[in-house]
N, CA, C and O of each residue as an XYZ file, in Angstrom:
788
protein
N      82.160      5.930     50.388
C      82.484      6.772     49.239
C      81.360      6.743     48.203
O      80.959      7.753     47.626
N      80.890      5.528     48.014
C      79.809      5.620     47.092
C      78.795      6.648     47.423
O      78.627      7.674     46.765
N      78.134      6.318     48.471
C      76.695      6.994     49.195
C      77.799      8.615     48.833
O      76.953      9.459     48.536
N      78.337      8.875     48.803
C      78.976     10.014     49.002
C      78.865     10.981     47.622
O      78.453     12.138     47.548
N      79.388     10.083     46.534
C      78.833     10.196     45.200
C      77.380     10.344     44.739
O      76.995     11.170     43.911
N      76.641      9.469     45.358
C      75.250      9.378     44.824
C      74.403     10.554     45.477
O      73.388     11.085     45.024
N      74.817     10.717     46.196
C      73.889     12.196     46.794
C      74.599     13.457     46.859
O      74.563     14.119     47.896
N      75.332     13.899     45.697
C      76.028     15.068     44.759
C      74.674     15.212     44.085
O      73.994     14.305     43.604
N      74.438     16.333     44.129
C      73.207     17.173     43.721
C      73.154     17.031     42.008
O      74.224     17.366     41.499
N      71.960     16.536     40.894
C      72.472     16.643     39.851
C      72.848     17.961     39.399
O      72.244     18.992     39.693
N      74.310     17.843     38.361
C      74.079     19.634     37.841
C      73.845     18.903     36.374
O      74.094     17.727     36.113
N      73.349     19.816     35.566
C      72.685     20.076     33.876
C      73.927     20.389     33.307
O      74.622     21.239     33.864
N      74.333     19.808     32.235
C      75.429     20.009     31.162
C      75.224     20.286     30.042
O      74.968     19.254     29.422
N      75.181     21.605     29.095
C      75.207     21.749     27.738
C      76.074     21.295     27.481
O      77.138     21.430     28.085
N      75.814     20.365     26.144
C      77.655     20.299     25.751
C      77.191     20.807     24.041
O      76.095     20.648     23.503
N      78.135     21.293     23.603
C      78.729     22.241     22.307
C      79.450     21.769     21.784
O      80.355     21.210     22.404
N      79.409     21.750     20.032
C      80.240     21.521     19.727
C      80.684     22.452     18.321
O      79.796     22.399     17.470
N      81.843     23.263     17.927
C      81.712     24.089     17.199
C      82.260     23.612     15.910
O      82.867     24.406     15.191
N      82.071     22.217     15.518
C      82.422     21.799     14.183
C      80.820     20.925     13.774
O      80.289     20.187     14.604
N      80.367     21.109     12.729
C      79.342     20.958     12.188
C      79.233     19.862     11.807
O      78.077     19.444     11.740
N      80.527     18.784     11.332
C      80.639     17.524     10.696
C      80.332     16.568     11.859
O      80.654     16.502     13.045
N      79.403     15.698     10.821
C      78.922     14.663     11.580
C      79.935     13.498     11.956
O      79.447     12.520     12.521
N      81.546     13.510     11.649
C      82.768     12.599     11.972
C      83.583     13.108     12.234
O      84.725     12.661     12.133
N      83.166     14.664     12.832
C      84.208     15.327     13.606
C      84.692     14.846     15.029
O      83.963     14.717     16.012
N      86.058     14.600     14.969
C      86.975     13.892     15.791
C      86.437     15.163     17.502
O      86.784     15.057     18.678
N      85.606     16.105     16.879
C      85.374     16.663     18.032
C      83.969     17.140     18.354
O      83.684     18.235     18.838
N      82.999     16.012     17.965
C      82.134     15.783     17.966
C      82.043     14.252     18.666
O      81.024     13.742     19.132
N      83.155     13.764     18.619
C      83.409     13.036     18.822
C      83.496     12.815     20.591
O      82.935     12.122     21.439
N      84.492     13.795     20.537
C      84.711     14.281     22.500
C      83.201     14.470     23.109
O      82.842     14.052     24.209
N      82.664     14.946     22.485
C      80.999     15.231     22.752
C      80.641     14.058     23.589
O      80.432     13.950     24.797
N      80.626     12.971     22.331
C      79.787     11.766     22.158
C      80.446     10.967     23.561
O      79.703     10.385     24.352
N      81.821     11.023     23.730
C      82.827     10.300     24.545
C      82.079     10.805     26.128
O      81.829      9.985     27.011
N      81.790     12.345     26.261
C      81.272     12.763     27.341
C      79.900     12.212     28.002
O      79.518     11.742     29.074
N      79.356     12.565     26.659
C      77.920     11.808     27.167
C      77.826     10.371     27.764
O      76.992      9.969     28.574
N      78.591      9.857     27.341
C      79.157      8.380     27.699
C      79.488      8.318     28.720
O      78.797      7.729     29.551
N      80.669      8.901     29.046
C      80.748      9.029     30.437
C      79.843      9.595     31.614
O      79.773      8.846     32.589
N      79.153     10.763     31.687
C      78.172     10.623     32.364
C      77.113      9.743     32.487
O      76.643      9.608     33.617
N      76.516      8.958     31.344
C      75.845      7.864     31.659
C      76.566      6.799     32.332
O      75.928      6.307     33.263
N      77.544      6.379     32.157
C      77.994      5.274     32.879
C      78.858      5.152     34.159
O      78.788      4.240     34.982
N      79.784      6.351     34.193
C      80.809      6.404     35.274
C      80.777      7.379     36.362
O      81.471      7.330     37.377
N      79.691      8.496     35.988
C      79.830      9.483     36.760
C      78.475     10.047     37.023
O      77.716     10.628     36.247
N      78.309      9.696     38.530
C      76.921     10.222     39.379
C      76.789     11.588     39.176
O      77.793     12.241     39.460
N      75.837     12.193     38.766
C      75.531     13.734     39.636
C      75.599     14.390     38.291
O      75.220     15.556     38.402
N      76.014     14.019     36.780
C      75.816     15.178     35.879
C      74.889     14.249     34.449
O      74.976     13.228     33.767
N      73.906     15.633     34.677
C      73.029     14.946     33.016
C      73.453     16.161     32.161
O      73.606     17.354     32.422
N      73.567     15.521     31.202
C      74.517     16.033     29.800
C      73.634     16.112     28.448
O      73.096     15.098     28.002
N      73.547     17.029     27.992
C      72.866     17.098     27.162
C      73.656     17.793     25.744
O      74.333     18.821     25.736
N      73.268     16.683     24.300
C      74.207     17.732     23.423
C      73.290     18.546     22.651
O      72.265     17.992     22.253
N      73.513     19.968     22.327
C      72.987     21.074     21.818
C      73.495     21.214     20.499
O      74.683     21.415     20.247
N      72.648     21.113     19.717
C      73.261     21.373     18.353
C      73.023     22.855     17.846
O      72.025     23.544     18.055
N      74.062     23.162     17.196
C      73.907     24.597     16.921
C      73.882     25.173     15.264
O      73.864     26.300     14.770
N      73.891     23.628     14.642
C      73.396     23.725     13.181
C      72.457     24.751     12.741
O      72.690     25.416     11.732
N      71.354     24.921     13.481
C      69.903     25.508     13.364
C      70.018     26.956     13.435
O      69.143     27.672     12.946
N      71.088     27.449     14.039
C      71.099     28.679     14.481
C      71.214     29.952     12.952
O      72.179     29.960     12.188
N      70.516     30.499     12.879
C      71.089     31.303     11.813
C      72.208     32.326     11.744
O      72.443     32.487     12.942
N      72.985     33.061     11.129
C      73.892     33.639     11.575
C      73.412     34.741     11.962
O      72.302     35.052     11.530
N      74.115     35.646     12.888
C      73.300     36.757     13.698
C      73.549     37.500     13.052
O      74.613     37.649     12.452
N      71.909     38.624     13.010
C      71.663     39.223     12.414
C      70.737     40.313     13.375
O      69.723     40.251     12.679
N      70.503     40.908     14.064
C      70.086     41.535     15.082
C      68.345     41.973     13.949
O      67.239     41.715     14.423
N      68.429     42.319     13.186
C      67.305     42.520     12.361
C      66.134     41.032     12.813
O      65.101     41.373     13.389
N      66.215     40.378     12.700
C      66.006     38.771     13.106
C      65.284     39.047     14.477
O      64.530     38.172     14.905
N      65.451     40.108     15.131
C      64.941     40.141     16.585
C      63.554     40.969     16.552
O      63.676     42.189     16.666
N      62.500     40.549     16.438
C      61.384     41.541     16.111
C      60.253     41.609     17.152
O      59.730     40.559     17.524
N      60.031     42.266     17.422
C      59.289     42.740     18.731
C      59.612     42.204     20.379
O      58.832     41.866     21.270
N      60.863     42.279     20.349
C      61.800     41.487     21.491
C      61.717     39.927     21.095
O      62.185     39.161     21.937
N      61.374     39.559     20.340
C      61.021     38.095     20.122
C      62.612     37.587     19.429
O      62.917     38.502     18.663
N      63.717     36.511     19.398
C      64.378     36.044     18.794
C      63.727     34.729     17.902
O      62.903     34.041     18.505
N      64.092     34.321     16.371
C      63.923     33.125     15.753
C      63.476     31.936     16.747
O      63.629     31.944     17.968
N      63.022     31.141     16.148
C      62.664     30.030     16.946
C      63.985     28.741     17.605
O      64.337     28.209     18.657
N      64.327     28.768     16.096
C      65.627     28.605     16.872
C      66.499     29.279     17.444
O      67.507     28.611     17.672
N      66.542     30.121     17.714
C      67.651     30.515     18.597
C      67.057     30.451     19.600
O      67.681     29.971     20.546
N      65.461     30.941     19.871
C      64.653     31.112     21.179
C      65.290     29.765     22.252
O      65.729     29.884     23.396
N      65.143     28.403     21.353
C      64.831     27.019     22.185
C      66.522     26.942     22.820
O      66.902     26.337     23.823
N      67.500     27.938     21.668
C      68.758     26.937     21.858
C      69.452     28.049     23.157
O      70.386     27.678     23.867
N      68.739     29.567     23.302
C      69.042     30.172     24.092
C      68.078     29.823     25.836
O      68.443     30.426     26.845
N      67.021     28.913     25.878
C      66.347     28.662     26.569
C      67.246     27.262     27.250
O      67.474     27.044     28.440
N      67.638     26.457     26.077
C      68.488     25.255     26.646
C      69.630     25.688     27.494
O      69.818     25.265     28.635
N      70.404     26.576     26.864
C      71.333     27.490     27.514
C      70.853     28.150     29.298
O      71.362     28.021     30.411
N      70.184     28.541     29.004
C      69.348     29.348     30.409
C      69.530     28.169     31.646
O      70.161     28.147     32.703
N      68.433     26.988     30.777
C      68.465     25.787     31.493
C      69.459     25.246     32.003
O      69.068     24.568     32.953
N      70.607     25.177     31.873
C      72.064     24.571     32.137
C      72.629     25.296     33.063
O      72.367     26.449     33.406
N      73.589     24.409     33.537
C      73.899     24.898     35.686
C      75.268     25.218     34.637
O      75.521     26.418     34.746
N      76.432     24.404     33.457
C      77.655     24.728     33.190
C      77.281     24.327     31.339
O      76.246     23.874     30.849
N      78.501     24.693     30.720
C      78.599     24.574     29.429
C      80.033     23.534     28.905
O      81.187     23.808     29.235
N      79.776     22.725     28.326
C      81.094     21.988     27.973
C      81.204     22.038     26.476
O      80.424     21.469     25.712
N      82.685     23.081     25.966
C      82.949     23.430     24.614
C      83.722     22.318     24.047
O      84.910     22.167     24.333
N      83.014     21.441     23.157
C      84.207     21.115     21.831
C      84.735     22.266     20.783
O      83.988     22.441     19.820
N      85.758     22.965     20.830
C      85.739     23.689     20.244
C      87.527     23.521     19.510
O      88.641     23.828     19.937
N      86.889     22.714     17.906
C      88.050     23.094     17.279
C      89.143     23.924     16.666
O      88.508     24.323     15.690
N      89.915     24.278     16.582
C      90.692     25.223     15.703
C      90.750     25.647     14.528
O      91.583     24.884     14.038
N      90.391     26.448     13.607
C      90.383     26.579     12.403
C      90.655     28.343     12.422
O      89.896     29.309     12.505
N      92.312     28.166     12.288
C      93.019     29.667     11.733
C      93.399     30.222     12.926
O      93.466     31.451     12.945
N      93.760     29.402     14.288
C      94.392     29.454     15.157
C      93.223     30.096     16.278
O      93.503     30.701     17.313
N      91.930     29.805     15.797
C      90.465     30.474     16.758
C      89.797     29.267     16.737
O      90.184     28.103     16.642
N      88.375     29.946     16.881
C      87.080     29.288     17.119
C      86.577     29.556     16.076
O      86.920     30.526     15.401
N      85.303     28.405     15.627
C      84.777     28.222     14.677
C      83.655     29.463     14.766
O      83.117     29.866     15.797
N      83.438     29.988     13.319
C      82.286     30.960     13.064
C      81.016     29.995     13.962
O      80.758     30.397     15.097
N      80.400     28.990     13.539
C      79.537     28.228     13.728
C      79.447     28.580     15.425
O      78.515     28.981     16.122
N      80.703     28.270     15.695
C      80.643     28.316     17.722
C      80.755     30.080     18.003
O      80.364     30.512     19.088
N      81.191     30.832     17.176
C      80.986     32.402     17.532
C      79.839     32.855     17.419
O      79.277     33.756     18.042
N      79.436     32.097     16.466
C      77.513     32.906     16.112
C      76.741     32.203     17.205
O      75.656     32.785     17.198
N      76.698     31.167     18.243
C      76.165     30.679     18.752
C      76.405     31.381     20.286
O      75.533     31.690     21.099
N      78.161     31.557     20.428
C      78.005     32.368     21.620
C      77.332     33.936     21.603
O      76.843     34.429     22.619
N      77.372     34.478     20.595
C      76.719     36.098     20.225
C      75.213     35.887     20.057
O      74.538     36.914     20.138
N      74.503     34.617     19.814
C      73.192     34.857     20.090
C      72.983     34.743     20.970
O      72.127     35.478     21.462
N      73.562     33.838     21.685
C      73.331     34.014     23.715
C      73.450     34.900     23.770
O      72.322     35.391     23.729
N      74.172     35.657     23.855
C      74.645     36.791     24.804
C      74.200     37.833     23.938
O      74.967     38.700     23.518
N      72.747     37.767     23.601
C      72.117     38.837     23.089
C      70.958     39.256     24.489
O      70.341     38.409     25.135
N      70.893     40.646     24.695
C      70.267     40.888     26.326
C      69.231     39.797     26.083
O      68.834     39.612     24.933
N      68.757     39.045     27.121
C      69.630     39.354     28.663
C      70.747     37.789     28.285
O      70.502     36.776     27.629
N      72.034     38.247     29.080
C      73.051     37.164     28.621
C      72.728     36.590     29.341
O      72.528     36.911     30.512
N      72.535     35.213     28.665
C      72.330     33.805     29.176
C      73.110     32.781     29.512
O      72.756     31.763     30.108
N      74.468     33.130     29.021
C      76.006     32.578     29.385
C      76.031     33.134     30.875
O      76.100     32.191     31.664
N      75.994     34.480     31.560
C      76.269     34.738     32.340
C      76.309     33.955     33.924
O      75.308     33.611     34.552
N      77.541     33.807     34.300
C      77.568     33.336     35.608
C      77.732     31.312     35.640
O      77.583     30.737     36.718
N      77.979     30.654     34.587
C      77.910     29.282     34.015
C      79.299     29.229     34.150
O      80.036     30.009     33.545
N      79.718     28.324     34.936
C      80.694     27.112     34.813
C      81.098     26.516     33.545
O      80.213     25.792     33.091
N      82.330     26.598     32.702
C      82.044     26.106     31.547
C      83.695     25.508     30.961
O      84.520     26.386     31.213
N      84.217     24.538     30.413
C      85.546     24.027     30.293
C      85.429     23.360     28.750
O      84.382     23.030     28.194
N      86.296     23.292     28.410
C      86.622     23.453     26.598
C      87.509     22.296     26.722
O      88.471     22.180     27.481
N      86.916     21.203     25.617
C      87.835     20.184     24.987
C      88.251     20.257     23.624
O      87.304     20.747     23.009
N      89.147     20.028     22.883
C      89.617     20.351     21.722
C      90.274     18.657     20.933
O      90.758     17.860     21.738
N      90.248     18.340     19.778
C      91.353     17.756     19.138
C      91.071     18.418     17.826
O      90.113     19.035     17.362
N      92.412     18.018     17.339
C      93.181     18.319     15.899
C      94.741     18.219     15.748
O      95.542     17.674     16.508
N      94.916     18.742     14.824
C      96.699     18.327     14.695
C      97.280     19.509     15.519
O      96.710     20.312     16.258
N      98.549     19.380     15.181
C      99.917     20.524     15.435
C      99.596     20.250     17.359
O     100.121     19.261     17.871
N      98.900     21.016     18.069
C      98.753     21.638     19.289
C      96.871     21.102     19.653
O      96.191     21.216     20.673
N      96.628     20.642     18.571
C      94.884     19.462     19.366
C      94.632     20.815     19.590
O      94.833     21.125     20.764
N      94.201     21.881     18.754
C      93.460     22.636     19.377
C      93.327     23.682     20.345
O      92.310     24.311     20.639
N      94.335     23.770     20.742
C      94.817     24.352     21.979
C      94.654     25.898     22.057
O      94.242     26.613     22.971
N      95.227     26.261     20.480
C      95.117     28.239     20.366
C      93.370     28.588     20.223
O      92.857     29.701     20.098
N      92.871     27.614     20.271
C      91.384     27.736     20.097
C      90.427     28.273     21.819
O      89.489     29.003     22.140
N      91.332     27.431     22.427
C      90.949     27.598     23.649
C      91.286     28.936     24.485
O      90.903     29.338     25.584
N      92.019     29.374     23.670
C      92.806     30.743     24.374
C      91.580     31.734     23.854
O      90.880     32.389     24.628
N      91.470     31.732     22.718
C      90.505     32.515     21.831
C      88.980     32.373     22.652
O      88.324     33.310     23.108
N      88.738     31.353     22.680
C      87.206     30.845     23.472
C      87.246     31.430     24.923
O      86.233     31.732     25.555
N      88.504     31.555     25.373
C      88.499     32.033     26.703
C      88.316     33.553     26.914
O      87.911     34.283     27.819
N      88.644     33.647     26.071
C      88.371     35.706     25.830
C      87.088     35.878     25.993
O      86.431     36.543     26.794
N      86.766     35.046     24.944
C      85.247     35.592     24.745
C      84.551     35.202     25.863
O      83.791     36.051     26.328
N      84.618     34.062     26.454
C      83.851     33.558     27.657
C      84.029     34.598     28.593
O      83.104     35.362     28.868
N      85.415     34.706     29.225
C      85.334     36.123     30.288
C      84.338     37.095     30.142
O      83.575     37.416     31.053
N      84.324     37.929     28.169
C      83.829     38.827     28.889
C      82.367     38.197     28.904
O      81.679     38.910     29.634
N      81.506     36.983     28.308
C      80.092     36.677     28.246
C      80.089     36.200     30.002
O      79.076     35.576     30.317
N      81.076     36.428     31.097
C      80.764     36.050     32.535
C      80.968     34.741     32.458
O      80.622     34.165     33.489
N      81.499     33.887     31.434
C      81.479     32.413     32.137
C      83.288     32.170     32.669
O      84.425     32.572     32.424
N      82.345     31.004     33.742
C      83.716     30.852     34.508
C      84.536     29.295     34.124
O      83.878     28.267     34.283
N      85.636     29.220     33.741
C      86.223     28.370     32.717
C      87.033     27.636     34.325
O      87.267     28.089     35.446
N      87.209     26.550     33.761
C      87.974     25.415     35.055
C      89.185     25.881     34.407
O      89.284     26.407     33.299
N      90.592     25.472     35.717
C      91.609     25.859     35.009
C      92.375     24.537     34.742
O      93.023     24.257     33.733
N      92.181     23.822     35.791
C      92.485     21.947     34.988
C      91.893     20.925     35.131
O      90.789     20.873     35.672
N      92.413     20.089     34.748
C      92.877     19.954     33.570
C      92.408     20.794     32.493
O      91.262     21.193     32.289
N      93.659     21.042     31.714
C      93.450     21.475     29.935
C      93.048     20.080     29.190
O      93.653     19.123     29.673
N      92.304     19.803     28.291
C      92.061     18.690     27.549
C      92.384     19.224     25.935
O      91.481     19.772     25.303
N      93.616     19.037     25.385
C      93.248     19.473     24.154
C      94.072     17.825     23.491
O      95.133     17.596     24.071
N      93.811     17.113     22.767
C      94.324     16.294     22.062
C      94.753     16.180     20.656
O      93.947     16.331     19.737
N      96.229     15.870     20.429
C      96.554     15.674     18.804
C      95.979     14.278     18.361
O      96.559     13.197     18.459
N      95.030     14.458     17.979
C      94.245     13.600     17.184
C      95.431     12.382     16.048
O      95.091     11.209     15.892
N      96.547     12.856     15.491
C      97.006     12.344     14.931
C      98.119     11.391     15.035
O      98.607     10.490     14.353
N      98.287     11.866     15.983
C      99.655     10.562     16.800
C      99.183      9.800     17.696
O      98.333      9.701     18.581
N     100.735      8.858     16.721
C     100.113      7.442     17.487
C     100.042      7.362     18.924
O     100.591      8.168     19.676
N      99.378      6.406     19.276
C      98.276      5.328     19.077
C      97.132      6.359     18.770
O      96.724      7.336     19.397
N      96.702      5.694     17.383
C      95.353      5.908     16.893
C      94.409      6.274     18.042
O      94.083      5.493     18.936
N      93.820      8.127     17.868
C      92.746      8.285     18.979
C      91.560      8.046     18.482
O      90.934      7.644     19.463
N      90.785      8.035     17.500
C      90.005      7.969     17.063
C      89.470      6.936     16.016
O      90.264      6.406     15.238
N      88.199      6.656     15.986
C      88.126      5.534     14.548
C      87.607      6.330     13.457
O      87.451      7.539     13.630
N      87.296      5.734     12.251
C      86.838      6.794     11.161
C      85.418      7.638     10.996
O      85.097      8.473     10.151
N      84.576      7.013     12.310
C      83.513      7.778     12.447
C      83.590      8.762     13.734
O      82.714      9.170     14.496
N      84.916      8.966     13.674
C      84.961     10.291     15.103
C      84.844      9.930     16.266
O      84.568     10.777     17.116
N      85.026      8.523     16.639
C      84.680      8.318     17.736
C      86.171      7.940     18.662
O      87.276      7.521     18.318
N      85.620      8.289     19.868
C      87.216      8.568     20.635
C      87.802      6.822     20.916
O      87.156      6.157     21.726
N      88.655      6.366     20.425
C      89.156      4.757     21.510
C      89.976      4.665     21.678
O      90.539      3.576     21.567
N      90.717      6.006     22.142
C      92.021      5.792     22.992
C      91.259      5.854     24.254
O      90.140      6.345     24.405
N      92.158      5.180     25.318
C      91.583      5.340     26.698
C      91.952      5.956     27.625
O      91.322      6.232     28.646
N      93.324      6.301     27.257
C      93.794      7.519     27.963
C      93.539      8.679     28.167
O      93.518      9.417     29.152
N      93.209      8.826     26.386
C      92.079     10.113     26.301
C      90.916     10.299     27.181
O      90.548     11.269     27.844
N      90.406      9.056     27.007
C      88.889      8.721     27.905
C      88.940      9.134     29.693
O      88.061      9.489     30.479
N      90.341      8.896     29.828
C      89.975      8.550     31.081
C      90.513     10.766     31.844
O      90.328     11.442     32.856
N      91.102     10.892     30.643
C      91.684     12.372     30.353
C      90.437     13.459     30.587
O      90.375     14.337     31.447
N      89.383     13.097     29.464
C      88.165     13.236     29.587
C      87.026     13.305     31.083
O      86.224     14.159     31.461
N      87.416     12.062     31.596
C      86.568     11.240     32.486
C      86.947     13.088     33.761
O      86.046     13.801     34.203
N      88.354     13.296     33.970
C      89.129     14.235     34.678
C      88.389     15.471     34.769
O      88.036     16.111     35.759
N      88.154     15.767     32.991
C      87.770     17.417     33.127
C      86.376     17.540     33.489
O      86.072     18.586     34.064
N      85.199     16.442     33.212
C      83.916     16.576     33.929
C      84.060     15.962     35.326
O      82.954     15.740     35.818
N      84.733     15.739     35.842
C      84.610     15.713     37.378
C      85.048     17.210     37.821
O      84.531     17.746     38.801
N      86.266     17.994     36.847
C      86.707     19.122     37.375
C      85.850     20.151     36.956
O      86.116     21.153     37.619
N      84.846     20.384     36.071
C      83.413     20.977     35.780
C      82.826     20.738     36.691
O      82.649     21.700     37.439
N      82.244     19.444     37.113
C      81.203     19.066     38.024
C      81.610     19.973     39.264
O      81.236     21.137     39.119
N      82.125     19.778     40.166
C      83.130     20.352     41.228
C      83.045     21.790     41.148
O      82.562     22.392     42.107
N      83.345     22.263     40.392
C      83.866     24.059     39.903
C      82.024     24.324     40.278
O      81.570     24.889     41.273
N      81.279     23.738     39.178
C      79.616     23.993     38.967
C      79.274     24.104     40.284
O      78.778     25.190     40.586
N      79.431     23.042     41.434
C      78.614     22.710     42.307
C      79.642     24.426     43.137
O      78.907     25.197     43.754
N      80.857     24.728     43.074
C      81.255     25.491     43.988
C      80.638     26.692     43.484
O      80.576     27.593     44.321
N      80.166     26.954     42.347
C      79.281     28.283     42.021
C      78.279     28.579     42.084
O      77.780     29.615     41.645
N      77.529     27.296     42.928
C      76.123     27.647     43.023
C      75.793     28.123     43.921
O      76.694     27.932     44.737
N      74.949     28.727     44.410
C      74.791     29.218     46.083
C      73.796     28.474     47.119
O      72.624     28.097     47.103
N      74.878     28.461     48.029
C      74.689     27.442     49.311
C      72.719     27.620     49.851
O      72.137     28.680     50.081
N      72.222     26.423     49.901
C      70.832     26.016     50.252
C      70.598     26.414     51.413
O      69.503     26.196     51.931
């Protein structure tokens, strides 16, 4: 079983996160991911993309086919990536402006989302996020990305047992191991969308 694991082809992971705070409980899921691919799970390098830099879109901004510099690198990182992994919190029963302006500069020609493997983790109160994911899923269809269908990962951050500590970081382990689930079910989905060697 091991040898079996270790020679799974690597796939490339953007991971996203559409809350800007540096002790966001879903920034947090980020941090929890990266973790896990370094330590538990062969075959995926993970990379987190920050989307602070991005300016808000403005199509004027695009001048002689050329996009900003940042957007150039963060739509090139994008390109680079076999799948996409969304933290994407809830705020007003959607997705964050921050994570909408980031998917609309991708998917400024030529779309660079297109044809990517891509699965959404969420926490917050009421529903962890959950109507966020419905919203993110719209938009992903029509930008061509293809979303895993399970596990769902969305977590209420606020009930007990304590998921988080005060710097956003995940230490429930259930969560973790909840987590550990949906990048094996990314990994898997990624490797079934690529085309056979």
């Amino acid at each position: 079983m091991e040898a079996a694991v270790a020679s799974k082809p690597v796939i490339k992971v953007a991971a996203i996160c559409g809350s800007l705070r540096k002790a966001s409980n879903n920034r947090g899921l980020i941090r929890t991911a990266l973790e896990l691919t370094k330590e538990s799970i062969a075959g995926i390098q993970m990379e987190y993309i920050d989307i602070s830099p991005l300016p808000m879109l403005d199509t004027d901004l695009e001048v002689d086919g050329k996009f900003p510099p940042a957007v150039e690198a963060f739509r090139q990182k994008i390109l680079e990536s076999d799948s996409i992994l969304f933290a994407s919190p809830e705020y007003n029963f959607s997705l964050t402006a921050p994570l909408k302006n980031a998917l609309d500069w991708a998917s400024r020609p030529p779309n660079v989302w297109a044809d990517k493997a891509a699965a959404i983790v969420s926490a917050g109160g009421g529903f962890g996020g959950a109507r966020s994911h419905y919203h993110l899923r719209q938009v992903g269809v029509f930008l061509d990305l293809h979303f895993i269908n399970k596990p769902e990962f969305y977590l209420n951050a606020y009930q007990p047992p304590a998921k988080f500590d005060s710097d956003g970081n995940l230490i429930d382990e259930d969560s973790k191991e909840r987590m550990k689930q949906v990048l094996l079910s990314l990994q898997a989905f990624t490797l079934r969308l690529q085309p056979k060697n």
